[in-house]
The first five atom37 places (N, CA, C, CB, O) and aatype in JSON, in Angstrom:
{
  "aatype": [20, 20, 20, 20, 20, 20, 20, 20, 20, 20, 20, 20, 20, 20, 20, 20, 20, 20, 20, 20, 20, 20, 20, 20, 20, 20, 20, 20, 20, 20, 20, 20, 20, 20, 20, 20, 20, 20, 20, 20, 20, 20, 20, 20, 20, 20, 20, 20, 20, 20, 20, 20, 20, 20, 20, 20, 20, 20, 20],
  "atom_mask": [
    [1, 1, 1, 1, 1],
    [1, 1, 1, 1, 1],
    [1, 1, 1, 1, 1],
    [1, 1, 1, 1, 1],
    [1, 1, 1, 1, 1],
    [1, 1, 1, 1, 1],
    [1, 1, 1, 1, 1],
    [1, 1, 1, 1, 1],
    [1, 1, 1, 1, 1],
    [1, 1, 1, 1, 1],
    [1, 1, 1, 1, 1],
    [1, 1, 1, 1, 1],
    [1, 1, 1, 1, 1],
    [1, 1, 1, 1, 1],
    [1, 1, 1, 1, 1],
    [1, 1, 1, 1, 1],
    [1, 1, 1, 1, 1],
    [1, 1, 1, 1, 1],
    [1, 1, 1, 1, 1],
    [1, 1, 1, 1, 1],
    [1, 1, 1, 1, 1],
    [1, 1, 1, 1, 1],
    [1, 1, 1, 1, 1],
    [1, 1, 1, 1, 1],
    [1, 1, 1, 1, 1],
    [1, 1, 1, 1, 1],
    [1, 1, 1, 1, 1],
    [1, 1, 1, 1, 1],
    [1, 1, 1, 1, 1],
    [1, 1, 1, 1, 1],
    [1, 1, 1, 1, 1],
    [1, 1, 1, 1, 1],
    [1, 1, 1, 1, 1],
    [1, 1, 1, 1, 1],
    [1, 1, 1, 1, 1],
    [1, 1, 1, 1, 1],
    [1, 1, 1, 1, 1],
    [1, 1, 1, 1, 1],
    [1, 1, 1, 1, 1],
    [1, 1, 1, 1, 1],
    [1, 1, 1, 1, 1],
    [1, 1, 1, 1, 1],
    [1, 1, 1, 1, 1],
    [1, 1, 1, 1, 1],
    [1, 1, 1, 1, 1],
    [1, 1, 1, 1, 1],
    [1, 1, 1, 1, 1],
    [1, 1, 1, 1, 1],
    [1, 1, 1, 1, 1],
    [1, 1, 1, 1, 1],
    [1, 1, 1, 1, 1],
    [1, 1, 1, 1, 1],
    [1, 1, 1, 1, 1],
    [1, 1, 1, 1, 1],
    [1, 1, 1, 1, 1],
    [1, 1, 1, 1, 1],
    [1, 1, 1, 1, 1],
    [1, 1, 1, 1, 1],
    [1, 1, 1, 1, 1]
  ],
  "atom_positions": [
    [[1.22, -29.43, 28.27], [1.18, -29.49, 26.83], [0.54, -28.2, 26.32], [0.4, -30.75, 26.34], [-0.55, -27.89, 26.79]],
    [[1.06, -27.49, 25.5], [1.0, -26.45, 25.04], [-0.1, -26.25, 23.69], [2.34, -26.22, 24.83], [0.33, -27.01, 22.83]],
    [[-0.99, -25.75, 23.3], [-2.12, -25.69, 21.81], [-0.99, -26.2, 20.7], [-2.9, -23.66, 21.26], [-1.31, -27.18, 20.02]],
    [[0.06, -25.73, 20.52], [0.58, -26.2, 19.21], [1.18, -27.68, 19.17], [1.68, -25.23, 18.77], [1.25, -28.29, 18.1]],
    [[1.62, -28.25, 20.41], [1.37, -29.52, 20.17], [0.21, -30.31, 19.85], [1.73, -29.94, 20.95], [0.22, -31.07, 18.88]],
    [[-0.9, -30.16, 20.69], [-2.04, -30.23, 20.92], [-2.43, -30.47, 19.15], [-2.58, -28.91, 21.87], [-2.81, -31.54, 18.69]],
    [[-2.19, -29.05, 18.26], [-3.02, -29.06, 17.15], [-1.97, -29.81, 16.33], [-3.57, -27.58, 16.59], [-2.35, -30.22, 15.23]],
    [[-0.88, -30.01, 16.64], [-0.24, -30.94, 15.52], [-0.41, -32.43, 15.16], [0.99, -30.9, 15.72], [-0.31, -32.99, 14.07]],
    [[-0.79, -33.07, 16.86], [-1.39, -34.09, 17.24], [-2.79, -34.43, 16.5], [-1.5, -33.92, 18.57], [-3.34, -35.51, 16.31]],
    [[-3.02, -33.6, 16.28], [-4.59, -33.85, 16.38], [-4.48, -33.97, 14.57], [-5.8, -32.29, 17.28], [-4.95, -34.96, 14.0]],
    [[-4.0, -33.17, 14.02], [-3.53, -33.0, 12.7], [-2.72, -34.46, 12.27], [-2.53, -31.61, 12.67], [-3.33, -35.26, 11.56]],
    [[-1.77, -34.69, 12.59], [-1.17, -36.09, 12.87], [-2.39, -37.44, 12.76], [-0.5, -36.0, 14.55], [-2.48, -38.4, 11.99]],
    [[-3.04, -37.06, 13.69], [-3.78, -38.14, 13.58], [-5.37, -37.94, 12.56], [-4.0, -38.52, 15.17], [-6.09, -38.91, 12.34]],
    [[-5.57, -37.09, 12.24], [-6.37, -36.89, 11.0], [-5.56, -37.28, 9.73], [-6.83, -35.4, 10.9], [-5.97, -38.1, 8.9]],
    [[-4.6, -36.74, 9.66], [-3.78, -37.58, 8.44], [-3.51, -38.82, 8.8], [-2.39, -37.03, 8.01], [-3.05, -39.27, 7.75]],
    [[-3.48, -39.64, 9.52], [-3.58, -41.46, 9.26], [-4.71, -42.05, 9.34], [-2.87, -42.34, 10.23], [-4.99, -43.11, 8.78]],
    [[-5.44, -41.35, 10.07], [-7.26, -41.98, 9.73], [-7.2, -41.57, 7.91], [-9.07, -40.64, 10.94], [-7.19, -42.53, 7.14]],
    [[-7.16, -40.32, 7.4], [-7.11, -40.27, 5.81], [-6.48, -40.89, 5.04], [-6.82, -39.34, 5.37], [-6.64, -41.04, 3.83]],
    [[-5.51, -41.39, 5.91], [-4.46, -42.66, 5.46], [-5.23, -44.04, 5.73], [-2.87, -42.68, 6.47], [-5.84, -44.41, 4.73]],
    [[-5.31, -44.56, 6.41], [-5.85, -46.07, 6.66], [-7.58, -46.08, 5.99], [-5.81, -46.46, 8.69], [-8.13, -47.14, 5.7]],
    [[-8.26, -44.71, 5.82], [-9.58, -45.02, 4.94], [-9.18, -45.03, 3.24], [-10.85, -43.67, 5.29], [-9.72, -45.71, 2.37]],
    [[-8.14, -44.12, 3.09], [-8.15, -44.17, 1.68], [-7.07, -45.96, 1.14], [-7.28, -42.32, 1.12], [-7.08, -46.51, 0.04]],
    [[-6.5, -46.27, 2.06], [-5.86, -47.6, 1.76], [-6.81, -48.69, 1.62], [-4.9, -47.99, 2.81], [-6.87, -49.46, 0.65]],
    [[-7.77, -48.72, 2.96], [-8.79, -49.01, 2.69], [-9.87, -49.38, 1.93], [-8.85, -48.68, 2.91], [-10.35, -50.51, 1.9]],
    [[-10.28, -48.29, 1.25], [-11.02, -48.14, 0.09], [-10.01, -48.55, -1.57], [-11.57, -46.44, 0.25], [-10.64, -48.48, -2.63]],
    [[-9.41, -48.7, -1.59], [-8.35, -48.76, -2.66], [-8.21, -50.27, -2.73], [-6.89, -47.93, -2.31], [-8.35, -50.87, -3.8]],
    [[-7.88, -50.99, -1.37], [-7.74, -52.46, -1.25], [-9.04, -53.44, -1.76], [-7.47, -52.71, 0.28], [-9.02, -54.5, -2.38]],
    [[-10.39, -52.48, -1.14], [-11.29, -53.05, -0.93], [-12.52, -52.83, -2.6], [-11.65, -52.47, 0.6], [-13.54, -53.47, -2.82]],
    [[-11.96, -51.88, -3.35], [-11.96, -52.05, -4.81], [-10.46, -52.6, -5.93], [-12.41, -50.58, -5.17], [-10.36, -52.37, -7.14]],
    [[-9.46, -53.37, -5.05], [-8.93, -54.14, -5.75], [-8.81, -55.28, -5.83], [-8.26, -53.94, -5.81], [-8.27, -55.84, -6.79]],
    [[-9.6, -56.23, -4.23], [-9.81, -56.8, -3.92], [-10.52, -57.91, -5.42], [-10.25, -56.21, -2.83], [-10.28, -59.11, -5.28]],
    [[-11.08, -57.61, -6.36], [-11.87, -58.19, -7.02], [-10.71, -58.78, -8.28], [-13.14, -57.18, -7.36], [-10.79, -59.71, -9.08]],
    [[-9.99, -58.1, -8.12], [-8.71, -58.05, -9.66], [-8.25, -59.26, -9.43], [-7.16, -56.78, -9.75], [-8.11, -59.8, -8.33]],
    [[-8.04, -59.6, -10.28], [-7.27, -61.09, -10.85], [-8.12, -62.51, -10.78], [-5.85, -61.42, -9.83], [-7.76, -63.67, -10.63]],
    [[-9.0, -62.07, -10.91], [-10.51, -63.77, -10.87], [-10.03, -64.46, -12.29], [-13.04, -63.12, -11.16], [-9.44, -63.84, -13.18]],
    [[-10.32, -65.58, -12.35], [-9.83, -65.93, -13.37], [-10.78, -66.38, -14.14], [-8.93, -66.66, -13.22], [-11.31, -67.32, -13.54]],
    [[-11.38, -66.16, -15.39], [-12.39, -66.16, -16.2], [-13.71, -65.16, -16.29], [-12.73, -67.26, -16.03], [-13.88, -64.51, -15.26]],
    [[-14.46, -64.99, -17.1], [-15.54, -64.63, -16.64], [-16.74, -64.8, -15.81], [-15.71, -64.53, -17.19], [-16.79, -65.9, -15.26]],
    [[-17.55, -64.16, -15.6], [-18.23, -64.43, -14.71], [-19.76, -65.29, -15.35], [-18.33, -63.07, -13.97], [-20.45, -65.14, -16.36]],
    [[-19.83, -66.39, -13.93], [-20.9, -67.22, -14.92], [-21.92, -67.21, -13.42], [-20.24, -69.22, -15.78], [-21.74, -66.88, -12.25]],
    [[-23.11, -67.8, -14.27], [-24.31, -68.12, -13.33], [-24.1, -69.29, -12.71], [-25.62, -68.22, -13.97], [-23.57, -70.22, -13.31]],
    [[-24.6, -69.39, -11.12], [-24.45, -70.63, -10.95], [-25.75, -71.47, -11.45], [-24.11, -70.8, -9.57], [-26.71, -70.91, -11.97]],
    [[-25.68, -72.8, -11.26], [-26.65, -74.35, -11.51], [-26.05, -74.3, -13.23], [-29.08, -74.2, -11.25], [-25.49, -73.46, -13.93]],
    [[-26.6, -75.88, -13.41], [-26.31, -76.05, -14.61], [-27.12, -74.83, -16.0], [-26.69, -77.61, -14.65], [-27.77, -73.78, -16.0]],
    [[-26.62, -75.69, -16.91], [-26.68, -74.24, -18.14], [-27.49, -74.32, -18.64], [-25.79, -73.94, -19.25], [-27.64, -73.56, -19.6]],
    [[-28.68, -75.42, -18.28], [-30.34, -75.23, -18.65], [-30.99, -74.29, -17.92], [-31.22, -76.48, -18.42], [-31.68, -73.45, -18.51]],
    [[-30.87, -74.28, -16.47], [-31.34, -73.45, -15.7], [-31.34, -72.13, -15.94], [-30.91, -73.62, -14.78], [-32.17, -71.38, -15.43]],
    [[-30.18, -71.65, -16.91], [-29.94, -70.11, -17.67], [-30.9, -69.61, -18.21], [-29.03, -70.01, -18.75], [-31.33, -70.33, -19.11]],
    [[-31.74, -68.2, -18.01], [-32.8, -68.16, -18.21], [-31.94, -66.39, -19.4], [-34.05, -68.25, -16.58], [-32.79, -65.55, -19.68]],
    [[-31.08, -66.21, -19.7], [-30.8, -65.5, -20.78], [-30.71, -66.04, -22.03], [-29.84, -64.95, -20.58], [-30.66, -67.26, -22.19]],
    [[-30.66, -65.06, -23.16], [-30.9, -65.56, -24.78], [-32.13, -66.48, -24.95], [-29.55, -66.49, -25.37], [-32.02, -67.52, -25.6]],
    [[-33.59, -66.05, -24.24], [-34.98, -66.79, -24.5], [-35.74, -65.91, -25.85], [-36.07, -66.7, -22.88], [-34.77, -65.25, -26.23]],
    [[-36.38, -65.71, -26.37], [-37.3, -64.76, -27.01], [-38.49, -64.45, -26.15], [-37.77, -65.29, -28.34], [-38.85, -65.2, -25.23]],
    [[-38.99, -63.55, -26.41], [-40.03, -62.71, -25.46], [-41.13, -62.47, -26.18], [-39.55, -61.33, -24.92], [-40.89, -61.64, -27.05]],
    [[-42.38, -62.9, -26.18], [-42.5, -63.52, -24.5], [-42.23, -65.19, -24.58], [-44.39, -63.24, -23.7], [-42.38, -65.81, -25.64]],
    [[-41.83, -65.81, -23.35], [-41.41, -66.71, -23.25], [-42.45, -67.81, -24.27], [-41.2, -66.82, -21.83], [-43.59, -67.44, -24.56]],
    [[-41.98, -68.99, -24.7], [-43.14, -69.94, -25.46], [-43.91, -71.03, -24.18], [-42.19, -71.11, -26.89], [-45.01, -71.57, -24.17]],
    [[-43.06, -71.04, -23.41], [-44.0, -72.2, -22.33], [-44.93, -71.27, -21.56], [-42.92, -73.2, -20.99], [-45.45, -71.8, -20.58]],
    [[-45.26, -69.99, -21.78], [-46.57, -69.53, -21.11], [-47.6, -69.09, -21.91], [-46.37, -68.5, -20.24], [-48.66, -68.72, -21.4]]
  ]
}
C-alpha cells in the first residue's frame, strides 16, 4: 500500500467520524422537539413554590 492510499483512507475515515458526530449532535438536540404541552413541575400544584411574595409570610 502506497502513502496516497494510505492518506485517502485516513481522510475517508475522518470524514465519517465528522459525519456520525455531527448527526449525532443534531439528533441529540432534536431529540427534545415535539413534547406535547408545556413544561410543568412535578407533585401536586400546592407544592408549587412560584408566584409567592418575598419574603415568604409563614417565616
Amino acid at each position: 500500500m502506497n502513502t496516497h492510499h494510505v492518506r485517502q483512507r485516513r481522510g475517508r475515515i475522518a470524514w465519517v467520524l465528522t459525519c456520525l458526530i455531527g448527526l449525532s449532535l443534531v439528533g441529540s438536540m432534536l431529540g427534545a422537539c415535539g413534547r406535547i404541552g408545556s413544561p410543568q413541575p412535578p407533585g401536586p400544584r400546592s407544592d408549587f413554590t412560584y408566584n409567592r411574595s418575598y419574603p415568604a409570610p409563614d417565616r
